[in-house]
VOGU-3710 file (C-alpha; in Angstrom, 3 decimals, decimal comma):
1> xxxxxxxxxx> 21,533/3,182/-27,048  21,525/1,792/-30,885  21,445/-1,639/-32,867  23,889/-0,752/-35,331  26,923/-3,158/-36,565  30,372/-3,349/-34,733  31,370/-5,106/-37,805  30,164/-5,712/-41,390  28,491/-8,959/-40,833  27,104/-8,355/-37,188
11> xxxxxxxxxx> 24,534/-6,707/-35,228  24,991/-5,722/-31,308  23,950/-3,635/-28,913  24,363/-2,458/-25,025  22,142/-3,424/-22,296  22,992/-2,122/-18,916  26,284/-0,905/-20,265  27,154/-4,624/-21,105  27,756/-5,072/-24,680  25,552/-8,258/-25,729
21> xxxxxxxxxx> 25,972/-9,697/-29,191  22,735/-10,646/-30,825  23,467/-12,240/-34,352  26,033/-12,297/-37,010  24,833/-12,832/-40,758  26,771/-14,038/-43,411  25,898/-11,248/-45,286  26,544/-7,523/-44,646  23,912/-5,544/-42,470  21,777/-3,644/-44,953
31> xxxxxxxxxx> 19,955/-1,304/-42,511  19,958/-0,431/-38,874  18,451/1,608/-36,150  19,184/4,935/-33,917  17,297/4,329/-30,880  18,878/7,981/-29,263  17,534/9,812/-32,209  14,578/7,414/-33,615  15,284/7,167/-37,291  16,151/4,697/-39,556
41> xxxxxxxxxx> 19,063/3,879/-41,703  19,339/2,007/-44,850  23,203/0,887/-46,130  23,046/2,831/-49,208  25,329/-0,062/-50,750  22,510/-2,436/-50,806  18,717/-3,070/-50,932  17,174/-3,519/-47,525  14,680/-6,298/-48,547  11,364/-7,534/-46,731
51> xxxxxxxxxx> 13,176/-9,825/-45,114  15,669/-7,406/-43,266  13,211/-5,308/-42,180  11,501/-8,324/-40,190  14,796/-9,530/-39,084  15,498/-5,927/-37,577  12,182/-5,832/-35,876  12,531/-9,114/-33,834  15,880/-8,036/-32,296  14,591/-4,397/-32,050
61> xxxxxxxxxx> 11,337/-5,716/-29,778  14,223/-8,526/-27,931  16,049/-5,513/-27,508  12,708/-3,299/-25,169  12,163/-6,593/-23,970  15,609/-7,142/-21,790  15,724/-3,208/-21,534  12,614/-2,870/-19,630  11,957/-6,003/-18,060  15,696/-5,181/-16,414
71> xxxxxxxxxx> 14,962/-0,981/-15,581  12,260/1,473/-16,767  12,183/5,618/-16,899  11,108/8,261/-14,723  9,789/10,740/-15,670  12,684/13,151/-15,152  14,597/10,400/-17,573  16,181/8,700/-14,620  16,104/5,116/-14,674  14,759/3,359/-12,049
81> xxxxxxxxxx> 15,965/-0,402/-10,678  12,169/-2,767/-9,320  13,269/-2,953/-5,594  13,137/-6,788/-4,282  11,782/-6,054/-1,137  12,023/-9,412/0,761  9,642/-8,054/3,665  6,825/-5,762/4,634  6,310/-4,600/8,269  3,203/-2,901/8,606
91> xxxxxxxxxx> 1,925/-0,053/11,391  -2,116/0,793/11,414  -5,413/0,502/12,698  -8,042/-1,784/11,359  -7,393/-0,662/7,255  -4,453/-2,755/7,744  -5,172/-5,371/10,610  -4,940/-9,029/9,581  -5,656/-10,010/12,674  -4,097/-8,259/15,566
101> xxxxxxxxxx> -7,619/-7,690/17,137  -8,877/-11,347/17,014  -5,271/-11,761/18,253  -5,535/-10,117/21,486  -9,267/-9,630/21,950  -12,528/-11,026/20,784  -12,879/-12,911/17,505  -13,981/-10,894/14,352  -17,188/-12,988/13,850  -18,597/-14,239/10,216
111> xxxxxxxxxx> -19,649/-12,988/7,748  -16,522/-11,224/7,562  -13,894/-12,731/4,989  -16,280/-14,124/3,306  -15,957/-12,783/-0,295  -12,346/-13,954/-0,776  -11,267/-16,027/2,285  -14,442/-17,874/3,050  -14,065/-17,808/6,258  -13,088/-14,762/9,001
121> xxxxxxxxxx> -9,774/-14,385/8,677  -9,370/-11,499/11,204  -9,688/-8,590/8,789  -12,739/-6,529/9,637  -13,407/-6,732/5,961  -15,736/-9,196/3,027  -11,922/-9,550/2,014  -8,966/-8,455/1,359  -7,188/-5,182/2,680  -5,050/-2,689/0,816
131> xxxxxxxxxx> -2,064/-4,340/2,751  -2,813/-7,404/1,866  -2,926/-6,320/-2,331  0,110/-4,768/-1,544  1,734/-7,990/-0,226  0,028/-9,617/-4,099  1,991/-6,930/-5,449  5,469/-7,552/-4,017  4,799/-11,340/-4,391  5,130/-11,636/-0,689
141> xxxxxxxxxx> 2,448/-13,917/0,993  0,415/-12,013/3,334  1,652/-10,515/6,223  0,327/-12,654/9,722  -0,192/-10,655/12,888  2,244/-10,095/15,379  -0,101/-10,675/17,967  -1,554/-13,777/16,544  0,544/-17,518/18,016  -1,075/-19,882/16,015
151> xxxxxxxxxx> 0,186/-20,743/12,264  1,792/-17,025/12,136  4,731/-16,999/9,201  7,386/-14,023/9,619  9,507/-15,178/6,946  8,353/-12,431/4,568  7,352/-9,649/7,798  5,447/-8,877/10,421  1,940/-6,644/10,848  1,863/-4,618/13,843
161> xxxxxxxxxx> -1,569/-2,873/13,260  -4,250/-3,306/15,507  -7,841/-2,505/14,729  -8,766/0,909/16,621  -5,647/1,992/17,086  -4,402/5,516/16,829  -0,901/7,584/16,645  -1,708/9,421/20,275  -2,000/6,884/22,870  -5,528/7,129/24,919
171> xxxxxxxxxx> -7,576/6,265/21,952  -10,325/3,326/20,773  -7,220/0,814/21,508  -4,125/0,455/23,816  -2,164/-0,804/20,556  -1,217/3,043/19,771  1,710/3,817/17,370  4,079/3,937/19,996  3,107/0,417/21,328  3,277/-0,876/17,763
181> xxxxxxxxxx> 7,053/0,137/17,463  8,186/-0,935/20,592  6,607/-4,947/19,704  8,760/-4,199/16,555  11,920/-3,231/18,119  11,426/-6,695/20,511  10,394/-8,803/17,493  13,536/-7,305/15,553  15,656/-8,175/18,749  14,268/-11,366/19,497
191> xxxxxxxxxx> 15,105/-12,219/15,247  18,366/-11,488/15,625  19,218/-13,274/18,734  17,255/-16,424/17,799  19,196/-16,538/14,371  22,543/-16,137/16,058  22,032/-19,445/17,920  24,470/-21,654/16,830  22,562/-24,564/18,032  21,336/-27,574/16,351
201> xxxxxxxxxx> 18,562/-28,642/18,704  15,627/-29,231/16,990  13,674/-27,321/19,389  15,294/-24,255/18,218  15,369/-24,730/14,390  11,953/-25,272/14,616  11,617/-21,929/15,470  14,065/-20,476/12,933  11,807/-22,086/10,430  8,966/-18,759/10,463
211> xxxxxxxxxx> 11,370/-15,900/10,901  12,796/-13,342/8,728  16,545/-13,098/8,072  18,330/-10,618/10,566  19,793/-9,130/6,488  16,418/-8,032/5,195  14,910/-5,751/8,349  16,907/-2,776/5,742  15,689/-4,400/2,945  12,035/-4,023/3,941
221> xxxxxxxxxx> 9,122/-1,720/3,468  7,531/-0,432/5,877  3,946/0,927/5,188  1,944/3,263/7,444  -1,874/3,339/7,258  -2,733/5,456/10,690  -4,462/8,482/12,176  -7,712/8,676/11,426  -9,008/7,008/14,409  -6,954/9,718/16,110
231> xxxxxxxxxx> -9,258/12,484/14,134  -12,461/10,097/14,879  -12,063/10,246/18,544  -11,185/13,492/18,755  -14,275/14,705/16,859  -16,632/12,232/19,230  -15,132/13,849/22,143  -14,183/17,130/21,650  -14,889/19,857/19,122  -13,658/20,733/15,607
241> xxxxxxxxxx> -11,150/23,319/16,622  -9,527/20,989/19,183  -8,868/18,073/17,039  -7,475/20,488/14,428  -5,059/21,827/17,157  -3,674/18,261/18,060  -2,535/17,432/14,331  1,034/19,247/15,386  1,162/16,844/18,527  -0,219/13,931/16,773
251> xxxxxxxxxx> 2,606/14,239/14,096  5,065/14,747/16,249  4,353/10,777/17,920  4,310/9,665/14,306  7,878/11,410/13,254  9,287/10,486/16,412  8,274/6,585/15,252  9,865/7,161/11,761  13,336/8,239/13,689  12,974/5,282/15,946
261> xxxxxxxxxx> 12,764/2,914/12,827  15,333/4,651/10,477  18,049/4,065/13,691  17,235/1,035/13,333  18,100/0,350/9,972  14,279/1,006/8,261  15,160/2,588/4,656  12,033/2,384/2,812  8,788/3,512/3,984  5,561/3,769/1,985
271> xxxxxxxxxx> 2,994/6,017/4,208  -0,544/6,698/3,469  -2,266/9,593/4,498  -5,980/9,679/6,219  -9,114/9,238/4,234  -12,325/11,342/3,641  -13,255/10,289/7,579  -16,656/12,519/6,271  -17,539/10,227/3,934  -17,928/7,353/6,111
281> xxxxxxxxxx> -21,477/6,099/6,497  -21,546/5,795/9,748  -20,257/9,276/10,349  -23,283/10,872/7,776  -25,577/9,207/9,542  -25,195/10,287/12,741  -24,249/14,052/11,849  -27,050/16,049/13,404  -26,759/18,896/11,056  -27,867/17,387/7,742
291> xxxxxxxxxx> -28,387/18,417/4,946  -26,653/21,705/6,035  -22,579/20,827/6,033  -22,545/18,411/3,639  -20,526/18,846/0,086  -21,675/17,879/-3,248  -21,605/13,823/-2,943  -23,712/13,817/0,970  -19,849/14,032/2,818  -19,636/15,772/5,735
301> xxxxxxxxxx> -17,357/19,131/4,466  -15,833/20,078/8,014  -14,629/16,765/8,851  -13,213/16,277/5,321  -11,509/19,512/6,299  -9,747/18,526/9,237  -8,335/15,269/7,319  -7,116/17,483/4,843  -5,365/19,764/7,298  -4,144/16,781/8,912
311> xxxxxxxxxx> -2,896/15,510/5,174  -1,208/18,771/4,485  0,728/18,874/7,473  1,810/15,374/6,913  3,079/15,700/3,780  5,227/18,834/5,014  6,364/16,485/7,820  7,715/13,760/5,122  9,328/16,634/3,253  11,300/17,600/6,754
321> xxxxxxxxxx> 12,280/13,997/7,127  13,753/13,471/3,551  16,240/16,205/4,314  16,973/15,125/7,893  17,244/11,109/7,137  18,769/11,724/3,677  19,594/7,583/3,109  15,918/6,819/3,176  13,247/6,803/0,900  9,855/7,612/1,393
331> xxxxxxxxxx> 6,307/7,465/-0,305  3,682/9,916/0,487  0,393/8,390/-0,461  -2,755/10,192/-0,899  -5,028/7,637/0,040  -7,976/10,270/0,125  -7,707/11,802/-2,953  -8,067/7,669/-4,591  -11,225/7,061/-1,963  -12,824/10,480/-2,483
341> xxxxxxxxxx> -12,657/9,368/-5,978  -13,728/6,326/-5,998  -17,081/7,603/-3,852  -17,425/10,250/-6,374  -17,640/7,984/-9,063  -19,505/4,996/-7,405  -21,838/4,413/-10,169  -19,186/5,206/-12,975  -16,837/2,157/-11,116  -20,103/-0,270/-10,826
351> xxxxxxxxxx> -20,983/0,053/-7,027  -24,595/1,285/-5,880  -24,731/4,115/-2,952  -21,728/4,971/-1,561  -23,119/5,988/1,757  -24,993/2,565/2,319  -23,138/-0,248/3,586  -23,787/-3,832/3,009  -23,367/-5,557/6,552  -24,923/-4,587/9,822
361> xxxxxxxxxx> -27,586/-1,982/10,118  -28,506/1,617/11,590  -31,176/3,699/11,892  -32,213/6,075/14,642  -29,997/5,444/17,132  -30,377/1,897/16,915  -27,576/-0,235/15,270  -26,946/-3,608/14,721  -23,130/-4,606/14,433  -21,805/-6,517/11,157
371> xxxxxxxxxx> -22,291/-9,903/12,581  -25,135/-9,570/14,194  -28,774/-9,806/13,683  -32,339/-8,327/15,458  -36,104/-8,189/14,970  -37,101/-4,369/14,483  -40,641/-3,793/14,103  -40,625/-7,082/12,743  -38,304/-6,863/10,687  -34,632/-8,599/10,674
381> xxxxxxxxxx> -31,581/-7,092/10,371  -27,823/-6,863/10,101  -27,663/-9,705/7,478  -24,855/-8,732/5,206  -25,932/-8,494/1,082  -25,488/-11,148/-1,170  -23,314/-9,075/-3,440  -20,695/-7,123/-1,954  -19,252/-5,922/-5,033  -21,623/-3,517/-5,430
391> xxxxxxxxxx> -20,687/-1,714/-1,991  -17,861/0,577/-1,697  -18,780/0,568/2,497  -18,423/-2,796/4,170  -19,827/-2,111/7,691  -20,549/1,848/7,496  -16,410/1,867/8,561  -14,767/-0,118/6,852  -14,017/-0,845/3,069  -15,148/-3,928/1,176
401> xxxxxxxxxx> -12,812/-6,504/-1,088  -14,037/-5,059/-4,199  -12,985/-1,310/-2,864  -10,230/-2,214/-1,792  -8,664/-3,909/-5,107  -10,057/-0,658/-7,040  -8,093/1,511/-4,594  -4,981/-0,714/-4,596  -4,897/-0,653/-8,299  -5,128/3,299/-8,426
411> xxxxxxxxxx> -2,160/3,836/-5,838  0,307/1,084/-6,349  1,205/2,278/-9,821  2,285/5,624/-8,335  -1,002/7,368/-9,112  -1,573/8,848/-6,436  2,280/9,113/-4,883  4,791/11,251/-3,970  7,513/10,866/-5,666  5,029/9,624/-8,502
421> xxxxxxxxxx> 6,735/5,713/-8,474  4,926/2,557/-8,412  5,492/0,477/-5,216  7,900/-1,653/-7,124  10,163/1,569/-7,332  9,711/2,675/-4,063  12,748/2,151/-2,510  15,418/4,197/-5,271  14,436/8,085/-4,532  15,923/8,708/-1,363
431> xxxx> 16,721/12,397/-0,953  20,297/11,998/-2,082  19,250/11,186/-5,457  16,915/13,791/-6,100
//
């Protein structure tokens, strides 16, 4: 594109292929600018004074102003429209659970929520989850629990995940992957058919009031955050080479969820990939081996292994699906490369141990839950720290507010994404533009 005259007393240039006049001076343009080849010109006919040169570099910087804050690059020199995704529907386990748990089963007790919320706010968390920075992100206000009939608001989506849950069904929860999809095909149903109603009663508009428009169910992202609790079980119940034998069958559940969403209109989908499960406090400290089969930063190496198997084979599934749902778009997210970071560089980032936790307590086969508190030896424990920011490990599980906005910050930009696209671009690389 250039700023360059269309006339001797004017300067113009295209945005977006629309021709938008900036000025016109009463005298004749003295020098201008090639943006395509980044020089400078000077009409050799006159002196290009102070003066010019300022007046050039206010509607050069109004120019990158509309330019970008309407597209931005690639890296392949493609440009690339922000998506306004008007929803988020969300699949998972507890990383992602605003409340599907407390929903349907006991109450996640205090002090969780209590860094950001104040209160428990049915995220097994001090604070905030990925999801929920993710719903910041979008400017979407944060996604309420399917499960959950009081105060829920599914104008902006719907979260499915359920702590414990798992992509096989038989797992920590009976809220598996399959269960989540089929509550979204009846909430999608239900949506429709309620905003059809052509009746005035206000009975019914009340209800209209917290729902999503039937329009924006293809608009929407959907985000995956699910299968390590299937790798968790498996390696509490069976052995190493068994759980890395199921990741075929376990995959084939979670494309077979995918297909069930794209025939339904689902477009965009932003999926993460399983964590360093052998880096989890909770699984270090019970690993009988120690020190032998742990890697350079205390994690448990064979575990790590199977997640990256598991990671690898996932990927290769998303490749499969961009050729064989070619209108879609999807975002493979390598959620363990950012936490195996971020634990490798605890002290770098401004958090203490990253294999101590700061609520509950364990220690020789006897634990005291996040929540909780007992005498041992007399002693109490379980109280959670008074600064969580300096924990990477909420509970020995689970990660805290302050890990969580340091890992959302790493992957949203596209860091740690393939296609390498921020979450605002997430939804223009389908396969057909590649």
């Amino acid at each position: 594109m250039y700023i360059h005259h269309k006339n001797p007393n004017c300067l113009s240039f295209h945005v977006s292929s629309k021709l938008l006049l900036i000025s016109c001076y009463s005298v004749p343009l003295k020098c201008y600018i090639n943006l395509k080849r980044r020089s400078f010109f000077q009409n050799p006919k006159a002196k290009c004074t102070m003066e010019d040169m300022r007046k050039l570099v206010l509607l050069l910087l109004l120019y990158l102003g509309l330019v970008f804050g309407e597209i931005s690059t690639n890296d392949h020199g493609k440009k690339e429209k922000k998506c306004s995704f008007p929803a988020i529907y969300n699949f998972g386990d507890s990383n992602s659970d605003t409340g599907g748990k407390s929903a349907a089963f006991k109450e996640v007790p205090p002090p969780n929520g209590q860094t950001f919320f104040g209160r428990p706010v049915g995220r097994v968390c001090d604070g905030r989850l990925i999801i929920d920075l993710i719903a910041d992100r979008l400017e979407l206000q944060y996604l309420s629990a399917y499960l959950d009939s009081i105060s829920a608001d599914f104008r902006n989506g719907a979260n499915f995940a359920t702590a414990g849950s798992s992509i096989l069904p038989g797992g920590y929860s009976p809220f598996y992957l399959g269960l989540q999809i089929s509550q979204f095909l009846q909430f999608k149903k239900r949506t429709i058919l309620l905003s059809d109603l052509r009746i005035s009663n206000s009975k019914w508009s009340s209800y209209k009031v917290n729902i999503p428009k039937p329009e924006d169910f293809s608009k929407a992202l959907y985000t995956f955050d699910i299968g390590q609790n299937d790798l968790s079980y498996g390696f509490q119940h069976t052995h190493e080479a068994q759980v890395r034998a199921s990741i075929p069958h376990i995959l084939d559940n979670f494309t077979q969820a995918i297909h069930q969403l794209y025939n339904e209109g689902a477009l965009n989908f932003w999926i993460h990939n399983t964590g360093p499960i052998g880096c989890l406090p909770y699984s270090v400290i019970d690993y009988p081996l120690k020190p032998q089969g742990l890697d350079a930063i205390g994690c448990i190496e064979n575990q790590n292994k199977v997640a990256r198997e598991f990671n690898k084979q996932l990927k290769d599934r998303i490749s499969h699906l961009r050729a064989e749902l070619p209108h879609a778009a999807f975002t493979y997210v390598d959620i363990y490369s950012a936490k195996y970071q971020l634990i490798s560089s605890a002290k770098k980032e401004g958090f203490g141990d990253s294999l101590k936790f700061c609520c509950g307590w364990y220690n020789n086969g006897t634990e005291v839950a996040c929540g909780q508190t007992a005498i041992v030896n007399g002693t109490e424990h379980g109280k959670a720290s008074s600064d969580p920011t300096k924990y990477i490990s909420w509970d020995g599980i689970h990660y805290t507010d302050a890990a969580n906005v340091w890992l959302a910050k790493s992957i949203l930009s596209g860091s740690f994404s393939d296609p390498p696209v921020p979450i605002e671009q997430s939804c223009s690389h389908s396969s057909t533009r590649f």
